[in-house]
Structure formats: structure tokens, C-alpha cells
C-alpha positions in Angstrom: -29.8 20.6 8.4 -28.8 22.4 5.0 -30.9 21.1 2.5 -28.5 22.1 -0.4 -27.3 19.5 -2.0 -23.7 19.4 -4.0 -23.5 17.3 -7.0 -20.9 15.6 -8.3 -20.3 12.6 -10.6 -18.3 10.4 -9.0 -17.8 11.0 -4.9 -14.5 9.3 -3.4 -14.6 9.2 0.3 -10.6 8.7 1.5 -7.9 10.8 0.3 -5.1 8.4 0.1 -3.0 7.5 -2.2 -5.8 5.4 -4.0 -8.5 7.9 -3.6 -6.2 11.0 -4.8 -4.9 8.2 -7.6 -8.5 8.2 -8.8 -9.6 11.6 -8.9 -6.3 12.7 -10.6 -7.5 10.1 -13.0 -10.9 10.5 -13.2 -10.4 14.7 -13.0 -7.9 14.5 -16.0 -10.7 12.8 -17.9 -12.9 15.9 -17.5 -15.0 14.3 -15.0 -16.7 16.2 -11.7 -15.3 14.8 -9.1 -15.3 15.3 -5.2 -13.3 13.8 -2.5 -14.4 13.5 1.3 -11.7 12.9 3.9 -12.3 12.5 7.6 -8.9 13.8 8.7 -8.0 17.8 8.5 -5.2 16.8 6.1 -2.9 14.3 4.9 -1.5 12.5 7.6 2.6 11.6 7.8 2.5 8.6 10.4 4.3 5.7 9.1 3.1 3.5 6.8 4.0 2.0 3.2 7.1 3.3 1.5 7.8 0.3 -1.3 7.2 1.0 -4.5 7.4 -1.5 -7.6 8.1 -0.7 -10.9 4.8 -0.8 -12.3 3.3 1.5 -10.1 6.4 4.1 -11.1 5.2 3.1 -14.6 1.6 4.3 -14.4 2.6 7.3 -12.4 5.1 8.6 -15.1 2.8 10.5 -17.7 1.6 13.0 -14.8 5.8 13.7 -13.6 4.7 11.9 -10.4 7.4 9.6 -10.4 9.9 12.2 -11.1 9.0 13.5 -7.8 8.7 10.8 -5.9 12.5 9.4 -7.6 13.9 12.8 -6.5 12.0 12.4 -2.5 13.3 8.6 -2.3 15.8 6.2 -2.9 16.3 4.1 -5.4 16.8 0.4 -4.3 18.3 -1.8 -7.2 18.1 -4.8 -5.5 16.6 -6.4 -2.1 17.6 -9.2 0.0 16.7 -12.2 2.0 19.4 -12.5 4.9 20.5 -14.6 8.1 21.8 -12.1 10.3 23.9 -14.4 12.5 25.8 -15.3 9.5 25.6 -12.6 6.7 24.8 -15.0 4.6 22.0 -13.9 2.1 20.2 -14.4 -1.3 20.5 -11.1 -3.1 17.8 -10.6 -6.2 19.0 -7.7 -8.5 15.8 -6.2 -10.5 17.6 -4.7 -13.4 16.7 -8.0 -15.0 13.3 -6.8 -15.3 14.9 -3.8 -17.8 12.9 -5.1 -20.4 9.5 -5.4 -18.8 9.2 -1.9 -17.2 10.7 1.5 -17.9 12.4 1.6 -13.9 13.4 -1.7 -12.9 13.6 -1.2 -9.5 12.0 -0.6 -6.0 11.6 2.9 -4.4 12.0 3.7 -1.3 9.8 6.8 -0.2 7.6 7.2 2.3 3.6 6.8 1.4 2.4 10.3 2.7 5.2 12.3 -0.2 2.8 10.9 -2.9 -0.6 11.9 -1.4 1.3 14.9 -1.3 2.3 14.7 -4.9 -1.0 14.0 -5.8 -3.0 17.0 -4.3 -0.5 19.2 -5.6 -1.2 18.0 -9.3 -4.9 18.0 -8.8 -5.2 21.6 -7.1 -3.0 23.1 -10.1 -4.4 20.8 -12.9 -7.9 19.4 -12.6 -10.1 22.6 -11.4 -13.3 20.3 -11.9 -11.7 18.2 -9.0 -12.7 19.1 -5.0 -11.5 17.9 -2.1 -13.3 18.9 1.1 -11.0 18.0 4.4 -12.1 17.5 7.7 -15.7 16.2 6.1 -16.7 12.7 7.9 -19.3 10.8 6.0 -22.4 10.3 8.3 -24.7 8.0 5.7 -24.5 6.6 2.6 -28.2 6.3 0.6 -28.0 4.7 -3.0 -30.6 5.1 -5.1 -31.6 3.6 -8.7 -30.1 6.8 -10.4 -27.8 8.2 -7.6 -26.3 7.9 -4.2 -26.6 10.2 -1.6 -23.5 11.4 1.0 -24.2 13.3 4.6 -21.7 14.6 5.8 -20.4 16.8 9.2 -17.6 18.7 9.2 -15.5 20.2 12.4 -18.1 22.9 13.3 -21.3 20.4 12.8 -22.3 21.6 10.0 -24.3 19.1 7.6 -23.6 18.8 4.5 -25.1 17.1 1.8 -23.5 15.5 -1.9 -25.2 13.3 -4.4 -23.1 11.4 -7.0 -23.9 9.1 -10.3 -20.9 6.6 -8.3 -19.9 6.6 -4.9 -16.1 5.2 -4.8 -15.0 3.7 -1.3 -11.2 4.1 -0.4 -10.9 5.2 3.1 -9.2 2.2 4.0 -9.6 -1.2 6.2 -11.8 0.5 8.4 -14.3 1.6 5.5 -16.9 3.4 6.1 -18.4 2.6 2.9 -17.9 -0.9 3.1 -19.5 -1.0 6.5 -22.6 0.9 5.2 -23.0 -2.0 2.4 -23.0 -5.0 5.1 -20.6 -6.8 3.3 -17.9 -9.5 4.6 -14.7 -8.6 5.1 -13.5 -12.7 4.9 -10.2 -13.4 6.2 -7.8 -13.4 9.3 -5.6 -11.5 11.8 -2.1 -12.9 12.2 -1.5 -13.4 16.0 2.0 -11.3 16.0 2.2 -7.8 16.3 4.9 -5.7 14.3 6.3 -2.5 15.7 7.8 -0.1 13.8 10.5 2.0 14.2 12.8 4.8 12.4 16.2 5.9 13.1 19.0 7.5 11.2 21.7 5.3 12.5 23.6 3.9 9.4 23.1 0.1 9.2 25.0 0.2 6.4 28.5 1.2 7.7 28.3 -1.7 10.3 26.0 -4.8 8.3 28.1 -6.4 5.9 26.9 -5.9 2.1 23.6 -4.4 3.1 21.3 -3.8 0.6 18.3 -0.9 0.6 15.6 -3.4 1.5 16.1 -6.5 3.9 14.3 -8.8 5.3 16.3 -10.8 7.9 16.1 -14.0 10.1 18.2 -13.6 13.7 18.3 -16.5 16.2 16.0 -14.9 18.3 13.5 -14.6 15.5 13.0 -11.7 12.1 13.2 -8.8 12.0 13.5 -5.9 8.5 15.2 -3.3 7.8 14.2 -0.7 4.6 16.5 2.1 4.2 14.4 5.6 2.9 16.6 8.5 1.7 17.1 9.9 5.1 16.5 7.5 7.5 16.0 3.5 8.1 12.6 1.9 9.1 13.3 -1.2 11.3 10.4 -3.8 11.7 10.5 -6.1 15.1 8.4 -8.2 17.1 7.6 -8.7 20.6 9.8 -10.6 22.8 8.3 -13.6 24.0 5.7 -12.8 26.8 6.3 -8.9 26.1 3.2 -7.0 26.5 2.5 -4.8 23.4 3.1 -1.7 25.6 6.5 -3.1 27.0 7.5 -3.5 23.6 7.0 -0.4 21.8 8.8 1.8 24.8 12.0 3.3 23.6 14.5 1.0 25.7 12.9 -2.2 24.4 13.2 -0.6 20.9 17.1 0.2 21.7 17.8 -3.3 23.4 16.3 -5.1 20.0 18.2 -3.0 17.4 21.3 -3.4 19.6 20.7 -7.3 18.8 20.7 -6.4 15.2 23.8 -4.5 15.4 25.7 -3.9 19.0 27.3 -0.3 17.5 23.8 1.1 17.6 24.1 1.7 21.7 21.7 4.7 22.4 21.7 5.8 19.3 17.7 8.1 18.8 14.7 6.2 17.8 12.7 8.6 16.0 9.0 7.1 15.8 7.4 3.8 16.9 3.9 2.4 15.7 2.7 -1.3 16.6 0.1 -2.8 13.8 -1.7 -6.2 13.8 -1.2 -7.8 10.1 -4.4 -8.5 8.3 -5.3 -10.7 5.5 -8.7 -10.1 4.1 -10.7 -9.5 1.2 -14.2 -8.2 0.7 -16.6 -10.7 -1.3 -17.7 -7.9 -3.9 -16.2 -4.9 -5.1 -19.0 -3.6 -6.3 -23.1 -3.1 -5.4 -24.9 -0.9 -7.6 -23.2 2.7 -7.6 -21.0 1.8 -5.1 -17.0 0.8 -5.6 -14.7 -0.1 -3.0 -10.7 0.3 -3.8 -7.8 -0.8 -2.1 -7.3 -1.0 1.5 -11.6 -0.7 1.7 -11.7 -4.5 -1.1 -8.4 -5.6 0.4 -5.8 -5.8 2.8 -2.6 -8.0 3.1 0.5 -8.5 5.4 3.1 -5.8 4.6 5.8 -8.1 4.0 6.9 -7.3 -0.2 4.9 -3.8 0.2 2.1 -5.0 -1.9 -0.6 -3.2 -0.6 -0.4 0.5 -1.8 0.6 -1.0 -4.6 -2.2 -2.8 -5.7 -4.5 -0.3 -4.2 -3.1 2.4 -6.8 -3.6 -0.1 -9.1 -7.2 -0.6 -8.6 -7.3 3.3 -8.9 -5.8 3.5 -12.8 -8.2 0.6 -13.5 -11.3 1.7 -12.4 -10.8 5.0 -13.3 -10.8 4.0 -17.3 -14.0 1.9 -16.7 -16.1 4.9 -15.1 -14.6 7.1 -18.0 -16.2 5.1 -20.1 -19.5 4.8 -18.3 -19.7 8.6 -17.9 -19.0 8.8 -21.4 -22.2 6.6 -22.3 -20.4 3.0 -21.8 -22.6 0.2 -20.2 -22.2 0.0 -16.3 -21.5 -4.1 -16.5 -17.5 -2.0 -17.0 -17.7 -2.3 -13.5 -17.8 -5.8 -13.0 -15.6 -5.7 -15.6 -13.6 -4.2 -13.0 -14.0 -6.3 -10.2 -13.6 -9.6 -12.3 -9.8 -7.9 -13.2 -9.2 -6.6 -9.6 -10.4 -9.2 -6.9 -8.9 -12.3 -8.6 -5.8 -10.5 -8.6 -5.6 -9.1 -5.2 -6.2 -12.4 -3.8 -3.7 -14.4 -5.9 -0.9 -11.8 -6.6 -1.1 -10.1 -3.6 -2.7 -11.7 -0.3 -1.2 -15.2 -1.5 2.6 -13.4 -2.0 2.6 -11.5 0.7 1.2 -14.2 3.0 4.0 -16.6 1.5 6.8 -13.7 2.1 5.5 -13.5 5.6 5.4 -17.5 6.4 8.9 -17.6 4.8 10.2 -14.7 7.5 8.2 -16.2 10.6 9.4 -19.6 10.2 11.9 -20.5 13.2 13.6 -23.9 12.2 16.9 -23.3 11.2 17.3 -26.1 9.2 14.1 -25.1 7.2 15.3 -21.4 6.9 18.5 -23.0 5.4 17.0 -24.7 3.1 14.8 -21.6 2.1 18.2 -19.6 1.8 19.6 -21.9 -0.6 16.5 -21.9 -2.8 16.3 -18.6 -3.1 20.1 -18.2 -3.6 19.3 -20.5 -6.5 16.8 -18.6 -7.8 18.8 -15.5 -7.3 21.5 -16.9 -9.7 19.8 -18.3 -12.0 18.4 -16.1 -14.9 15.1 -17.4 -16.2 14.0 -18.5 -12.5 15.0 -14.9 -10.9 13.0 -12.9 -13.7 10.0 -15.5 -13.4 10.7 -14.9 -9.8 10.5 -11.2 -9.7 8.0 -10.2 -12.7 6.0 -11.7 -9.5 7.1 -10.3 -6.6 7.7 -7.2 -8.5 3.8 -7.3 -8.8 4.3 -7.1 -12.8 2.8 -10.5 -13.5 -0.3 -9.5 -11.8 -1.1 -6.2 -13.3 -0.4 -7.4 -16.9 -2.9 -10.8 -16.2 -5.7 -8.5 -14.8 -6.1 -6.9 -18.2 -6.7 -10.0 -20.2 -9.8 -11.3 -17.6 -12.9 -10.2 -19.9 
């Protein structure tokens, strides 16, 4: 084993969005800072591709979210719809012009910005590292340090020590796991499956807006239009076996219930995901941080999650600024006390409400929901209470006035 060890000052292990977030952040600062990812590389399956306008916001001073504009799509407005009937609530976010610099949602897949990032940090923070293919192995934490083992793709141990350890690789943390703590919460019984396609919904749906989330008579279903291509959310049929489900043909036969003129149109990818609700009981023990997906994980309904894990990022990065630069460590708690609250009221609360709201079969309930939110949608102190909230603005702007 090679004795050698590398130090650093602050160790991230996951290079995500959230853990590329914080060392741009942290590396900007002036700070040492290495990141440890498991995989070879960033990976380009499909996952989140919302974002809300106060993530754009924070991203701005770096040019990030002049990139990510120019990858995506902008989507001024989202709906609620019955599919049946065209019938829909339509909320229009350039209310929110006065509460954030892009009052909108973008529509770009989740892997362009880890790209975006490592691009900005291998051409602006030199004091930044990010070793690839490096697994961590254990975790010690001392009074004064924490210590990482790692093994990379030939075996070779390696060994890093850190002032703070920062945990973002995600719901299956390793650095969670290592720290024994609960993970409280539950797993929704229904699977999703995913799929892309670059039919155009929107020459055959009538009015269709950029994001959509739709209620059919044979259940829900979403559809979230990217720059090049659509990504269509279903379920199982009843009694369908996951593995029945995700085939092409059952794929085909489900969009073709959306919208007959798809026919055999190509289905590009399919993934199937169980939806989550949990968060962690403490974000912080000692040295060691945990960040997004690692504190907290939601149902994808309203594309929270990203979100709010980026936003732990910007957060904690300005408390262990300050601690590096000779601030008291209670910053972090400072941190947690700001973050947790927040994940579970403006983010696992919303998105479990947007998902009830969508899974909800009665059609005389889903009415009732439709008119509400119609309502809402026409009605201009109700739709900006409505979407300073679901636009995750209200959160991020309470989370800095908890002491």
C-alpha cells in the first residue's frame, strides 16, 4: 500500500453537479481542493434536466448559465393537463420578472452542466483536482483531519487527508454509509420509466407547452421537451412486470395512447427508477458534510432535486470559506440549520404534493384540482405566491434568514 499521503483542504467525493458546484466554489475562493469520483468520467444517462430560476441566478457570475441557455431550452411557462380533454391550467413565470434575473425554467439535460463545470475548473481553478475512476475504500476522521483510501482501476491505493470531507456522491453515499446515519423516509410503490424520442408532440397536442405533466384515463403520464428531443415519463400497466414495461413495444403502445400519430416512431433511451423520499437526520458530524442527493432525495415530479442539491453546494461553500479563512466551525451547523429544514419543507413536501396531485385517479377530484389550479393560474397574487414556491425561490431566500 503507498504510504504517501495527498493533502488537501477540503475532499469532495462525487463529481456531480453538486460536488463540481462546490469545488468551483470552494476553488475560486483559493482553497485546495480535490474531488474523488468512482466513475471514469461524467456519465450522460438520463436524469434531471429542470432548472429554476434561482439556480440560473447563482450560476450567472461564472458564464455557466450562458452555456447552459445556449445547450437548452427555454420553457416560459409549464402546465398541468387532462389529456383526454386538452383542457389545462397553464402558469406563465414571467411574473416572477421581478424576483429573479431569468424567470423561467430550463430545459437541459443534467450531464451538459457537470460538463460546464469541469471545463471551468480545469481552465480556472489550478488549485482544484479531480481524480476519475478513484473509489473511496474508508473514510477515518480524526480530531484535526479525515483520512480517504482510495483504489483506482489498476489497484492501486491511494491515500488523501483533508481539514473537511464533503459527501455528494449521491443516494447511495458512500460517505453517508460510513457515518451510520439514517436515511428516514420511504419508497413510493410505482415505478417510473423513462423514455426519449424526437417525435414532435408539439405539432399533434393541442397548445403544448415545454414542460407537462398530464392526467389520461388510464392514468399520468409527462412530457418535458429538451432542445432536441422530448423525455416522456410513464408507468406500468397494471400487473406489467417492470421488465415488460420498459421493452420498446410497451414503450411505443403507451406513447401511441398519448398521441396515436406517434405509430413506430424511435424510442431513443429507456431507464425505470423507484421514487424516493428521504432525508438524512444530520448533515453534518465533525469534518464530515453531506450535500444533495447524499442529505436528501425527493420524487422528481417539479425537478427539485438538482436544484436544491446545487443549492446546498453555493451555501456551504461560503461557510467553509469562512472556516478556512479562520471562522468558527459551528458555520457548519450554521449550514445544516439553513439546508435541512428547507429540503424537507420546500422540496420533499412540494415534490411529494406535485406527485400525489399527478397519481390521484378520481376524475372528479382531478377536476376539482384542475379548476384550482386554473384559478390560481389566473389570478395574479395567488400565481406569484404560487410559483416563488414551486419555482424553489421562496425556499432559497428563507434559508438565509435561519441563524
Amino acid at each position: 500500500m503507498n504510504n504517501e499521503f495527498l493533502d488537501f483542504d477540503v475532499v469532495i467525493v462525487g463529481a456531480g453537479p453538486v460536488g463540481l458546484t462546490l469545488a468551483m466554489r470552494l476553488g475560486l475562493h483559493g482553497h485546495k481542493v480535490c474531488v474523488l469520483e468512482s466513475q471514469e468520467g461524467i456519465e450522460t444517462d438520463l436524469r434531471a434536466s429542470t432548472f429554476h430560476p434561482p439556480t440560473l441566478d447563482l450560476f450567472d457570475e461564472q458564464g455557466i448559465t450562458s452555456q447552459l441557455i445556449e445547450a437548452g431550452l427555454i420553457a416560459p411557462t409549464w402546465q398541468v393537463r387532462m389529456n383526454d380533454t386538452n383542457e389545462f391550467a397553464e402558469f406563465d413565470l414571467s411574473i416572477l420578472k421581478d424576483h429573479t434575473n431569468h424567470p423561467y425554467r430550463l430545459q437541459c439535460e443534467q450531464w451538459r452542466l457537470s460538463g460546464f463545470l469541469r471545463d471551468f475548473i480545469l481552465k480556472n481553478t489550478p488549485n482544484v483536482s479531480i481524480f476519475w475512476g478513484h473509489p473511496c475504500t474508508s473514510i477515518v476522521q480524526n480530531q484535526d483531519d479525515v483520512v480517504i483510501h482510495c483504489e483506482n482501476k489498476a489497484l492501486e491505493k491511494i491515500n488523501f487527508t483533508c481539514k473537511f470531507l464533503i459527501g455528494c456522491d449521491g443516494s447511495r453515499s458512500i460517505v453517508r454509509k460510513n457515518l451510520k446515519l439514517d436515511f428516514e423516509g420511504q419508497t413510493f410503490p410505482e415505478t417510473t420509466i423513462l423514455a426519449t424520442t424526437l417525435f414532435p408532440f408539439q405539432d399533434h397536442l393541442h397548445h403544448l407547452s415545454f414542460i407537462n405533466y398530464c392526467w389520461t384515463e388510464g392514468g399520468t403520464f409527462s412530457l418535458l421537451r429538451l432542445k432536441n428531443l422530448w423525455r416522456v415519463s410513464l408507468y406500468p400497466s397494471l400487473d406489467e412486470s417492470i421488465e415488460s414495461a420498459v421493452e420498446i413495444n410497451s414503450v411505443r403502445r403507451k406513447i401511441n395512447q398519448i398521441s396515436p400519430s406517434f405509430g413506430d416512431s424511435p424510442v431513443l433511451e429507456v431507464r425505470p427508477y423507484k421514487i424516493h423520499q428521504r432525508v438524512v437526520n444530520q448533515y453534518v458530524v465533525g469534518r464530515v458534510v453531506l450535500a444533495g442527493d447524499a442529505a436528501h432525495i425527493n420524487s422528481p415530479s417539479g425537478g427539485m432535486g438538482m436544484n436544491g442539491g446545487v443549492h446546498d453546494a453555493f451555501n456551504l461553500a461560503e461557510k467553509l470559506n469562512s472556516i478556512l479563512n479562520g471562522e468558527s466551525m459551528d458555520l457548519l451547523m450554521q449550514y445544516e440549520r439553513q439546508r435541512r429544514p428547507i429540503a424537507i419543507k420546500h422540496v420533499i413536501e412540494q415534490s411529494a404534493k406535485n406527485r400525489a396531485r399527478m397519481q390521484e385517479k378520481a376524475m372528479d377530484k382531478r377536476l376539482f384540482t384542475l379548476r384550482e389550479l386554473q384559478k390560481k393560474s389566473e389570478d395574479k397574487n395567488l400565481c406569484l405566491a404560487y410559483l416563488l414556491e414551486t419555482s424553489m425561490i421562496s425556499g432559497l431566500v428563507e434559508s438565509f434568514k435561519i441563524e
